[in-house]
N, C-alpha and C positions, 0 to 999 in steps of 0.2 A: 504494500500500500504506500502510494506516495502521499506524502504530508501535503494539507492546500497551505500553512503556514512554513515557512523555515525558518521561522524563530519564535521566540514568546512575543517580542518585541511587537514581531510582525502582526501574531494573533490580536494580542491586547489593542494594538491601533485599529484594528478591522471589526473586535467584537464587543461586547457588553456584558462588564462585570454585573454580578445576579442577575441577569438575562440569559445572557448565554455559559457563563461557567464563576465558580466562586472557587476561592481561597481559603481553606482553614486550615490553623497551626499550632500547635501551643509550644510555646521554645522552656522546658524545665532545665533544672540545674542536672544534668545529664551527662554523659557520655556517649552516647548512640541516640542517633535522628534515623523515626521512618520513615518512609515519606511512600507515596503514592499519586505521582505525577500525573496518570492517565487514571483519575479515579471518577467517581460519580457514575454516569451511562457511557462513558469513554471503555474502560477493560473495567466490566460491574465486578462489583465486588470488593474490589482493592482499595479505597479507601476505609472502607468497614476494617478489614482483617489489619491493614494499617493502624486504624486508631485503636482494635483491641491491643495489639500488641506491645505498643505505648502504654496503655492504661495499664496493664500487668506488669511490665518493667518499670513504669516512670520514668519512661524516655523519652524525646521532644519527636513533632510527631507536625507533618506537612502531607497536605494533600491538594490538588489542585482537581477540581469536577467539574463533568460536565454535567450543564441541566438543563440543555434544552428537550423537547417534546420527543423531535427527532434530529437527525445526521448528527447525531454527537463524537463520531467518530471523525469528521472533518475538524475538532476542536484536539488533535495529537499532533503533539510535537516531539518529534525523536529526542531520548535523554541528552544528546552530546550538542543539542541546537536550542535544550530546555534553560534559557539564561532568564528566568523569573527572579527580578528582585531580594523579593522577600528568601527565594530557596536561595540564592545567591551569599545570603550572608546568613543562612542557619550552617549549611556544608562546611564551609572550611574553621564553624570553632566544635565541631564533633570529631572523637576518635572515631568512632563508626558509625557507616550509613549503610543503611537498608535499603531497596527500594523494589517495592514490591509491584508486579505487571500483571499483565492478563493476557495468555496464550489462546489458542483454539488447541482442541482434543480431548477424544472422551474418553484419553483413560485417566484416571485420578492418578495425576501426578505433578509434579514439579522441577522444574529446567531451572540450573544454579551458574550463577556466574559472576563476573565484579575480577577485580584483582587482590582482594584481600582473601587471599586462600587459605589464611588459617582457619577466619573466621567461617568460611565457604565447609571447611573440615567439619566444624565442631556444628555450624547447624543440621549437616546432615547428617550425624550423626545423632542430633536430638531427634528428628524428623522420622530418621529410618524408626526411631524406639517407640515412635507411635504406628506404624505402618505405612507413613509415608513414601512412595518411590520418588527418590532423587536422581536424576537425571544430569550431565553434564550438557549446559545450553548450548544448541549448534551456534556457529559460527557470529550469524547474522542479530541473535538477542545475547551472546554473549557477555554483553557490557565490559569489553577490555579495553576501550578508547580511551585515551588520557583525557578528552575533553568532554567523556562522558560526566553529570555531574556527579555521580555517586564515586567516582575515584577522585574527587577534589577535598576531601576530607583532610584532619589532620593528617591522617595517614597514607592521602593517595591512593588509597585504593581502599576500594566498598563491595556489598554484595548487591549481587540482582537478583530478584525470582522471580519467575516467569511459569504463576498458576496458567493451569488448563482449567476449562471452561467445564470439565466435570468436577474437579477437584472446588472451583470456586461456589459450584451449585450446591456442594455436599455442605458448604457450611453454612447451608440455611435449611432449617427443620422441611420445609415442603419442597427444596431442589429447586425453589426460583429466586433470580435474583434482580426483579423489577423495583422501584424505587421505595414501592413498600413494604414487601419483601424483605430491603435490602436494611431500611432503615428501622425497622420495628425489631428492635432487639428481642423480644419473645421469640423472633424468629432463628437466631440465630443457635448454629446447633451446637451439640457438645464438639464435634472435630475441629468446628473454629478456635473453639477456646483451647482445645488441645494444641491446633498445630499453632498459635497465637503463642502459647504456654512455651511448647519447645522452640521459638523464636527467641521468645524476652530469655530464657535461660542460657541459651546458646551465649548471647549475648552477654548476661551474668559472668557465665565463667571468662569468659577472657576479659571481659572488661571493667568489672567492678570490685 
């Protein structure tokens, strides 16, 4: 899919904050920022499992959504062209950055990447201990680019995950992930807060 923005810059001059996509954040006294760049009706899901996994670490936690009606997918901007402000100056005072995506495929799994390969170690290591399949990300969602922003951390380099569109259904009690669905916490299943759980600890052990 080609992007219709090649930049935030470009997006933001063209669209309309809470019309077309909104911003939320919260920067805590933290070590690890997650963030969820293509969140809202962009790659569903990802902002949700984002801010759980903040709220159980008490990690700082960014998400950019889309909300309009429809083509919310016209509203992505590839990570390494993502130069948003506001994420511009959470990145680089965090040791680690997460940054969670949304793939197509129905098997329930998850594609890892980033340059921070310890950290890449020890999550899927938590992940496999719930049943999660960790997968090494092809090529193209990789996230290895210097200019991606999840490797502009204190440490230069961060992870990426990149759910499948099964794996993100499962973590809602009825398998959909429409905006009410997505947002009515009732809905939200036990696997979220599992795979959520083995995120924030991942993170725990190396970093706090």
């Amino acid at each position: 899919m080609i992007d219709q923005f090649m930049s935030m810059s470009e997006l933001i001059d063209h669209t309309e904050e809470h019309k077309d996509w909104q911003i939320l954040y919260n920067e805590r006294v933290a070590k690890s920022l997650i963030t969820a760049v293509h969140g809202g009706a962009i790659e569903r899901g990802t902002s949700e499992i984002a801010q759980l996994i903040s709220e159980i670490g008490g990690y700082s936690f960014y998400t950019f959504k889309g909300i309009r009606k429809n083509k919310n997918h016209e509203l992505h901007v590839t990570s390494k062209h993502f130069d948003e402000p506001i994420l511009n100056e959470l990145v680089p005072t965090h040791e680690a950055v997460v940054s969670l995506h949304g793939c197509m495929g129905d098997d329930v799994a998850l594609y890892i990447g980033g340059k921070d390969l310890e950290l890449s170690y020890e999550i899927t290591q938590q992940l496999q201990k719930i049943g999660i399949k960790v997968k090494p990300a092809p090529a193209h969602i990789a996230g290895m680019q210097t200019e991606n922003f999840v490797n502009k951390g204190k440490r230069d380099a961060g992870v990426q995950l990149e759910l499948t569109v099964a794996l993100r259904k499962q973590c809602f009690k009825n398998n959909k992930y429409n905006l009410h669905d997505r947002e009515n916490r009732e809905n939200w299943s036990q696997l979220m807060f599992s795979f959520s759980t083995a995120i924030a600890n991942a993170l725990k052990i190396l970093n706090d």
